[in-house]
N, C-alpha and C positions, 0 to 999 in steps of 0.2 A: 504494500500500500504506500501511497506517494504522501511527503507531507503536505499540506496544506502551505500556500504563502499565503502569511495573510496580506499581505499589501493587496496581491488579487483579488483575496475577499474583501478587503473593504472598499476597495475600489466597484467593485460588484452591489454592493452593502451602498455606497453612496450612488450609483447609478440608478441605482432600482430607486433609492429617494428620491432623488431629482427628478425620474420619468415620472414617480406616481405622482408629484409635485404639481409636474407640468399637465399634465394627461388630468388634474382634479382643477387646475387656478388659472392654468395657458400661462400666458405670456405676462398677461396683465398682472397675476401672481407674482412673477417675479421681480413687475415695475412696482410692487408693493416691498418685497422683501428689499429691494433697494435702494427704499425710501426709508424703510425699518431702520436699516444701516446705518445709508447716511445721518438719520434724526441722531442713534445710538453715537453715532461719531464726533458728532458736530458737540454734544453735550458732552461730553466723555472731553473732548480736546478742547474746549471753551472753559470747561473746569479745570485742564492742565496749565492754561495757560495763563487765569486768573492765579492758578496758586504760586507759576511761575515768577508773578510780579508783586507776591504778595498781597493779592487785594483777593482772594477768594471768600464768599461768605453766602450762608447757607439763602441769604434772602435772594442774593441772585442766583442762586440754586434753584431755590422753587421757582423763582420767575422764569430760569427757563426747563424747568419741566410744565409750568402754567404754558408757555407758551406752547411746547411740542405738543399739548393737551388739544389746543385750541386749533393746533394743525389736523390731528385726528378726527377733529370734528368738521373741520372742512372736506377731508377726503368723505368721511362718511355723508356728508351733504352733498358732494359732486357725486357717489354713486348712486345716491338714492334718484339725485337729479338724473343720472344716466337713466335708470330704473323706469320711472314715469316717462322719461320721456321716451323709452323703446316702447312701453305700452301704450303710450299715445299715438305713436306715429303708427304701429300695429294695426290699430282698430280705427285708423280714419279713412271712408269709403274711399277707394276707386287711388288710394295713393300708392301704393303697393313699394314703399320703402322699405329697409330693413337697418335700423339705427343700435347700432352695436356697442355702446361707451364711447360716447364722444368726448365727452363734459372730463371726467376720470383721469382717463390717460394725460392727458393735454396738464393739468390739474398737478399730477404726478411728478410729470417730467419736471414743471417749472420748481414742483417743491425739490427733486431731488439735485438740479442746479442751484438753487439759493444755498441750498447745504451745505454742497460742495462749496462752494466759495465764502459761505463762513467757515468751513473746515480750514481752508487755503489760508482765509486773517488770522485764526486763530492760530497756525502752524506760523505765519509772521511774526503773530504778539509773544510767539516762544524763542525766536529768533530764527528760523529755518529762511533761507534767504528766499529772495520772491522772482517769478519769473516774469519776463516782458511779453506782455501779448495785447498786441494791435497800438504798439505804444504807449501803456500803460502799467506799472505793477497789479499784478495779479495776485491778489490778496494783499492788499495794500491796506487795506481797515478800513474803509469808506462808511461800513456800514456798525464799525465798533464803538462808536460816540451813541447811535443811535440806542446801539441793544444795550450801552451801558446807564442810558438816562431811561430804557423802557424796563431795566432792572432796579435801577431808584423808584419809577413810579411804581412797581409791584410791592417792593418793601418800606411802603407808606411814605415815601418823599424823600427821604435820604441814605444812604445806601453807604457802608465806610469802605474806604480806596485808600488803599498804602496809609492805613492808621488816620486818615479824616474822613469827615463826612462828606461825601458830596450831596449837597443839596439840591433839590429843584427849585424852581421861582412856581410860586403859585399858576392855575389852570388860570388861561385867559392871558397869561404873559409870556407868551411861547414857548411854553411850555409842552414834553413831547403827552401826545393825544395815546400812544400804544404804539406798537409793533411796526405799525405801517407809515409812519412818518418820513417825510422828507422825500 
């Protein structure tokens, strides 16, 4: 009797996951786990990087798990939007479409590029050098002012950085609105 390698087997062992993966969720399933990741990542390296400079703290911790919260809730809105709208388009006389996640995908992709490129700041604000694309640093921090004043407003107005506070200025005095500012 021959022995077994297991590198064959678990190569076997992860294939057979993967087909049943795909063959149960398609394609779309795996534009989810890659969004899984990237979320995983982005948070995972955003917190390395704070601790890196000293300024880590649990308030902007939860601000940004509140925020990948809030991302989940929009995926789960853009399928259900998929959802109705394949059922609508379905059952309207004499159209004979067939609309398959439009909303979703689209949805997905864009989340799993903003990730990427706060992974890319965050791997900056650790020191990893940055690279040039289309003339511009690529993971330059453009968007690290913003996620640091929408992690002050999560942890009630001021948020301590390198042993200070930073404060916000009152709502109404331009002060950041959430997430999507700027």
């Amino acid at each position: 009797m021959e022995k077994r390698n297991l590198f064959v087997s678990g190569k076997a062992v992860v294939a057979a996951v993967c087909g049943a993966f795909t063959a149960a969720f398609g394609w779309l399933g795996w534009l989810v786990v890659a969004w899984a990741a990237c979320m995983a990542l982005d948070w995972v390296s955003g917190s390395a990087a704070a601790a890196s400079r000293g300024a880590w703290s649990s308030a902007a911790a939860r601000a940004g798990i509140w925020h990948k919260a809030g991302m989940v809730v929009v995926v789960l809105v853009c399928a259900l939007t998929d959802a109705v709208l394949a059922v609508a388009v379905a059952n309207l006389p004499g159209l004979g479409l067939e609309v398959n996640g439009v909303v979703l995908p689209v949805v997905l992709v864009w989340y799993i590029f903003t990730e990427l490129g706060s992974i890319a700041e965050n791997a900056a604000a650790m020191g990893a050098p940055r690279a040039r694309v289309a003339g511009k640093d690529f993971g330059a921090g453009e968007g690290r002012g913003r996620k640091v004043r929408y992690a002050a407003a999560m942890a009630g107005g001021a948020l301590p950085v390198n042993g200070r506070q930073l404060c916000l200025p009152p709502s109404g005095e331009g002060g950041p609105a959430g997430p999507d500012e700027g």
